[in-house]
C-alpha positions in Angstrom: -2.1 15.0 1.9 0.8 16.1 0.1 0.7 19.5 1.3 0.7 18.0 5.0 3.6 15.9 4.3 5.2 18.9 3.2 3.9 21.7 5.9 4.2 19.3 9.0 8.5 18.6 7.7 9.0 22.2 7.0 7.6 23.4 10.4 9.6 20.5 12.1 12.8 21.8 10.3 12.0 25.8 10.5 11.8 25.0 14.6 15.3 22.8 14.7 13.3 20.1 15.9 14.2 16.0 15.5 11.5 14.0 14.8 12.7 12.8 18.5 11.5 16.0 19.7 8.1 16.0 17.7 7.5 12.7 18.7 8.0 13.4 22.7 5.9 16.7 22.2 2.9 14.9 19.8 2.9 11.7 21.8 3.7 9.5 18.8 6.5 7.6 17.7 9.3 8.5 15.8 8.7 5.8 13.4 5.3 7.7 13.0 6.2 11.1 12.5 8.4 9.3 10.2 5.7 7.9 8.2 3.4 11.0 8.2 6.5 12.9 6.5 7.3 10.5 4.0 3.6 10.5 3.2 3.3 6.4 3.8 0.9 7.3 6.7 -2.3 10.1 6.6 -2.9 11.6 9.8 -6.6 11.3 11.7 -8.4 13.8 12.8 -6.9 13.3 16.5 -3.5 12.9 15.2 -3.9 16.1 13.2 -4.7 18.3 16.1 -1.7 17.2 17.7 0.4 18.5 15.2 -1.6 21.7 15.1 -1.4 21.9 19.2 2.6 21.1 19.1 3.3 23.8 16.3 1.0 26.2 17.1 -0.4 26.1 13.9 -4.3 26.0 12.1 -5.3 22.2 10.6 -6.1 24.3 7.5 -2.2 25.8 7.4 -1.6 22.2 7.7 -3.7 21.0 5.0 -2.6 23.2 2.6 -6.2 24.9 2.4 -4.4 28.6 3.6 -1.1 30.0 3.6 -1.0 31.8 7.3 0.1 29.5 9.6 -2.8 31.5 12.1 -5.1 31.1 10.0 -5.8 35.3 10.1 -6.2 37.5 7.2 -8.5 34.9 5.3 -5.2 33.8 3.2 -7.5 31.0 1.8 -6.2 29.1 -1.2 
């Protein structure tokens, strides 16, 4: 889950958001989002499409298994 720890903090960063912010929008805690960046905590399936619903983004962009963040062109690693 390394590359989701990595994605989910870049996106968070790249869209000035606190982990406040993600929190409020994802429904979690801050302690959580916390925990899910610092890779101490893997996300569920439920927990995952949150992330993918806040950012706008594919669970595979967020899994590391493509590049495109919309999941288009087939960018499959």
């Amino acid at each position: 889950m390394i590359d989701f720890m990595i994605r989910e903090k870049n996106l968070r960063i790249e869209n000035d958001y606190t982990m406040q912010q993600v929190a409020e929008g994802t429904g979690l805690t801050v302690s959580a989002i916390s925990r899910y960046e610092s890779g101490k905590r893997e996300p569920s399936a439920s927990v995952l499409f949150m992330f993918c619903k806040f950012y706008g983004v594919t669970a595979d962009y967020l899994l590391g298994l493509v590049d495109d963040p919309q999941g288009k062109n087939g960018e499959q690693k």
